[in-house]
Backbone bond lengths (Angstrom), bond angles and torsions (degrees), N, CA, C in turn:
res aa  C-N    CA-C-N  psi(-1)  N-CA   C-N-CA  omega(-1)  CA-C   N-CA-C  phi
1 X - - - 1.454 - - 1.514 109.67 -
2 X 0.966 110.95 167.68 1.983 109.40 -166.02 1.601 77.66 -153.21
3 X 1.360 91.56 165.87 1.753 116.44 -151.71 1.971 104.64 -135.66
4 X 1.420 88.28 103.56 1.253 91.40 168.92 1.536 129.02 -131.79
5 X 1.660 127.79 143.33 1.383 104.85 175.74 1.549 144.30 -56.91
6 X 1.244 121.13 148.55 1.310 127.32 -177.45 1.129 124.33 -63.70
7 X 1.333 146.28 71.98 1.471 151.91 -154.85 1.604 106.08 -36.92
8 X 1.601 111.33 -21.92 1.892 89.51 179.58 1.235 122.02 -176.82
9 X 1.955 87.98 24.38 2.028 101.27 168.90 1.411 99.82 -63.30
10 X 1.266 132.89 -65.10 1.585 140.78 -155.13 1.374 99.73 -68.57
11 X 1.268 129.16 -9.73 2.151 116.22 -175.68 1.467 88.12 -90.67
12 X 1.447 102.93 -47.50 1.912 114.18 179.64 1.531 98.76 -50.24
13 X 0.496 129.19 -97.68 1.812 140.35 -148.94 1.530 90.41 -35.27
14 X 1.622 112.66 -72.39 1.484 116.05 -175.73 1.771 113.79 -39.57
15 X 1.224 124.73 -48.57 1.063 123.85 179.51 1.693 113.62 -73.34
16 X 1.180 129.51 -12.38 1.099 142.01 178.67 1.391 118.08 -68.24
17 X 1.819 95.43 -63.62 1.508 124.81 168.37 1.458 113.81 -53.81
18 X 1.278 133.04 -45.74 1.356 120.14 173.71 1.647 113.79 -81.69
19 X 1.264 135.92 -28.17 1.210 109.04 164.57 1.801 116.84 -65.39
20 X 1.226 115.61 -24.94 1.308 105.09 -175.91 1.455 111.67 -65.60
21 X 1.306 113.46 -31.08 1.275 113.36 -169.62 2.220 113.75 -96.40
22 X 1.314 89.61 -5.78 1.107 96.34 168.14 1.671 112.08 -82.05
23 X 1.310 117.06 -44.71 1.525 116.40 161.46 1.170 105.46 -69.61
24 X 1.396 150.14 -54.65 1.398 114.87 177.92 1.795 137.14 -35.31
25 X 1.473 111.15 -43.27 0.928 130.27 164.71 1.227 128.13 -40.99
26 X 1.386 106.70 -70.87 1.594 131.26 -180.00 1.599 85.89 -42.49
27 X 1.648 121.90 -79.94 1.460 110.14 -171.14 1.219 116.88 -49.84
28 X 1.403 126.59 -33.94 1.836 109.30 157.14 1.262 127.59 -23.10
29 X 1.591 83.83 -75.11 1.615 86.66 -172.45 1.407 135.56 -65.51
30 X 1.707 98.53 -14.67 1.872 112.35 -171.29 1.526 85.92 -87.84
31 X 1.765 141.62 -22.77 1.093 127.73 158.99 1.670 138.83 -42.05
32 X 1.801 87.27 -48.23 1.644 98.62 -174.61 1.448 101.59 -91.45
33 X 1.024 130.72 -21.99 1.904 119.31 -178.63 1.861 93.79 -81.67
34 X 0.855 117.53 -36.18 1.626 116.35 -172.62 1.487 103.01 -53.97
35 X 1.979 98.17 -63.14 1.597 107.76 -175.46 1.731 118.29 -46.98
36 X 1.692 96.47 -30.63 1.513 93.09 -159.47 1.831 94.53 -93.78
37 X 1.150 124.11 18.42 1.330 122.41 -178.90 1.786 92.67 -129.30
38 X 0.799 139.60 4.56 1.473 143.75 148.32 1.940 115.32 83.25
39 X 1.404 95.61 37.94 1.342 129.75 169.98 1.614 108.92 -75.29
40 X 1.428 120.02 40.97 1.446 119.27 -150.52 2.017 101.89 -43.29
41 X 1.163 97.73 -71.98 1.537 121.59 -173.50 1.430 107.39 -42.78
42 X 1.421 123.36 -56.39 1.620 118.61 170.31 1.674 105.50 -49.64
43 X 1.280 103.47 -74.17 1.841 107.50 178.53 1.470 121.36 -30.87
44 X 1.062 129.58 -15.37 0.907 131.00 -172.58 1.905 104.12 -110.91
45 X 1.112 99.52 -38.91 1.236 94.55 170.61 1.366 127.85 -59.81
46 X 1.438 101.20 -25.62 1.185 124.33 -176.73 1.758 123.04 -66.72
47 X 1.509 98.51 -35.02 1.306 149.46 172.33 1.519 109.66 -57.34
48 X 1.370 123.54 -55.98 1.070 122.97 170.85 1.439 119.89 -107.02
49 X 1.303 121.98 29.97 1.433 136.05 -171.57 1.817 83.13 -114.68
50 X 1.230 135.89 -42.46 1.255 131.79 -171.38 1.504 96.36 -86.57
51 X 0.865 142.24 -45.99 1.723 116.78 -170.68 1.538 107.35 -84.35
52 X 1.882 122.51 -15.99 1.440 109.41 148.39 1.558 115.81 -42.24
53 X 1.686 105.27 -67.17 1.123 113.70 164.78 1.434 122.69 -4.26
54 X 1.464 117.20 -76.62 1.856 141.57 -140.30 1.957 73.00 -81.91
55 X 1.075 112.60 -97.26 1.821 124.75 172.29 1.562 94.53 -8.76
56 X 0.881 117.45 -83.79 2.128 119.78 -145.19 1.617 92.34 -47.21
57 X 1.650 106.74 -46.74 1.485 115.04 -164.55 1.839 105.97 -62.26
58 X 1.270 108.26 -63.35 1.612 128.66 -165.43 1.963 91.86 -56.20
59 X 1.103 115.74 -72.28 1.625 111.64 171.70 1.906 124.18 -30.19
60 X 1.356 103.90 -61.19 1.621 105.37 154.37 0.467 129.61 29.26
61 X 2.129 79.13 -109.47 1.365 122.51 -172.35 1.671 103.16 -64.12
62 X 1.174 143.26 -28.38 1.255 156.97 -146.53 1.760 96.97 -84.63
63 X 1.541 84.37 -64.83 1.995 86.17 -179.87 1.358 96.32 -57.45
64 X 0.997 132.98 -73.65 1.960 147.09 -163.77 1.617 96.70 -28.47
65 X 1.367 122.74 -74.64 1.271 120.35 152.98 0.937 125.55 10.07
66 X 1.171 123.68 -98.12 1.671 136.81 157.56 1.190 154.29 -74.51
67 X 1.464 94.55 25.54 1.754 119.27 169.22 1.275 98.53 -149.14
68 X 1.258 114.27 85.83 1.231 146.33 155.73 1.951 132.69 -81.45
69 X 1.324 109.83 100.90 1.084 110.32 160.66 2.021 137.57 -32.96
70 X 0.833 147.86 75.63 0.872 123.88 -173.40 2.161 125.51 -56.60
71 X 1.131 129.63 99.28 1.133 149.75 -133.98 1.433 96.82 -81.87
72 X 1.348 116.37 9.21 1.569 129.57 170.75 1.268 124.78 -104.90
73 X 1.476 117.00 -61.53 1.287 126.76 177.74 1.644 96.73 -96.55
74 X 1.684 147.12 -46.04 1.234 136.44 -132.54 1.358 117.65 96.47
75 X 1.447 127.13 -37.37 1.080 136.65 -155.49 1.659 103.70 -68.18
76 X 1.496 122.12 176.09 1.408 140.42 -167.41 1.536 110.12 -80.11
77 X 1.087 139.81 146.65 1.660 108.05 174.20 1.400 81.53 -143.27
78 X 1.738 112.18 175.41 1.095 126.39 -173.14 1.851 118.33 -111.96
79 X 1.072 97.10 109.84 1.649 80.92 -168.69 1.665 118.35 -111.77
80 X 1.213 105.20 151.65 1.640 122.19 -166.93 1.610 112.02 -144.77
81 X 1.175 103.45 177.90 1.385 116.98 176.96 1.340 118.11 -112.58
82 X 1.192 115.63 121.02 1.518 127.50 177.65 1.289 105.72 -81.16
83 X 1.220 125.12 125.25 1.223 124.42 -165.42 1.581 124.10 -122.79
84 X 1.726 88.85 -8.57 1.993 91.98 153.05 1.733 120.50 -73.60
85 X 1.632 98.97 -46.75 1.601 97.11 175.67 1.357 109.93 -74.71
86 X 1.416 129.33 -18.71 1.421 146.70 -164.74 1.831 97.53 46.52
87 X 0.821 130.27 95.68 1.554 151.01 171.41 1.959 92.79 -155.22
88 X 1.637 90.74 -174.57 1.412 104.58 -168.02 1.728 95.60 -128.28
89 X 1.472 114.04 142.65 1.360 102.41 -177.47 1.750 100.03 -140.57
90 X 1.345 100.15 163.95 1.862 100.20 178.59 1.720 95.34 -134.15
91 X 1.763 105.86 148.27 1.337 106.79 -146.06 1.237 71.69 -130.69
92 X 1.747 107.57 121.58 1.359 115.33 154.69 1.439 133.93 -75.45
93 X 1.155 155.60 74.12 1.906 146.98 171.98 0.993 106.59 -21.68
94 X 1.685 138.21 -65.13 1.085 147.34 -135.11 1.880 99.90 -68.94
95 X 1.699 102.08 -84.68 1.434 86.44 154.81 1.747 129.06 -125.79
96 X 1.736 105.16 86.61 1.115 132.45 169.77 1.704 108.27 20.61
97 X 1.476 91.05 73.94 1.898 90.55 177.12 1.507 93.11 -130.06
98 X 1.416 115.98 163.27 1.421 112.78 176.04 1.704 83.13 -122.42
99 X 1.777 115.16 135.32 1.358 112.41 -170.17 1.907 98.67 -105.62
100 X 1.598 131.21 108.98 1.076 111.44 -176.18 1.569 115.46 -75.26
101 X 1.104 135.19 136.68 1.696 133.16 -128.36 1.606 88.22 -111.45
102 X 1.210 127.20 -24.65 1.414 136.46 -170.22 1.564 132.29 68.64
103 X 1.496 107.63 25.27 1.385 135.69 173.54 1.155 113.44 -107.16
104 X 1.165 102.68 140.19 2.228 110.19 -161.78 1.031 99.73 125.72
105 X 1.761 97.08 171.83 1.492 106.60 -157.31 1.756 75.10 -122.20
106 X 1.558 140.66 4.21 1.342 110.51 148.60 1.674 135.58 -138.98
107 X 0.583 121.84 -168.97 1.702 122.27 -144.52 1.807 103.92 -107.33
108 X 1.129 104.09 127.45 1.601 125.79 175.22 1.858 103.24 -59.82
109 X 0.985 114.34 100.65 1.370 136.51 169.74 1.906 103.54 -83.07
């Protein structure tokens, strides 16, 4: 198998990850100015609109992760963590590519 990058798991995820966490926030904060202005019932909604938020987002990315397209054939691939380079990779069968996904805290040498 030979090892090549993923043309657009890592722009995906990153762009994924900051809107999620940009709506998490926002409902933070529309939580605590609501609560502290005595909007009980909104604030609270608000309250549990952000840990939908934190959950809907963190799960996702989680499934997305691991149902991976392979961006060559279409096909299913299997993905894991390499844990000498420590990055994340998805392993095609179909035609035997390992796709490096560009998530991890290290770098493809």
């Amino acid at each position: 198998m030979h090892t090549q990058d993923h043309p657009t798991f890592s722009t995906w995820l990153m762009r994924y990850f900051f809107r999620g966490w940009l709506t998490g926030v926002s409902f933070f904060a529309a939580a605590l100015v609501l609560l502290n202005k005595n909007f009980t019932t909104l604030g609270w909604l608000c309250a549990i609109g952000f840990g939908v938020s934190v959950v809907w987002t963190l799960g996702h990315l989680y499934y997305r992760l691991h149902h991976i397209e392979c961006p060559r054939c279409g096909s299913a691939t299997h993905t894991e963590q390499d844990f000498a380079k420590r990055i994340w990779v998805a392993h095609c069968a179909t035609c035997q590519t390992t796709w490096n996904l560009g998530v991890g805290i290290g770098h493809e040498s």
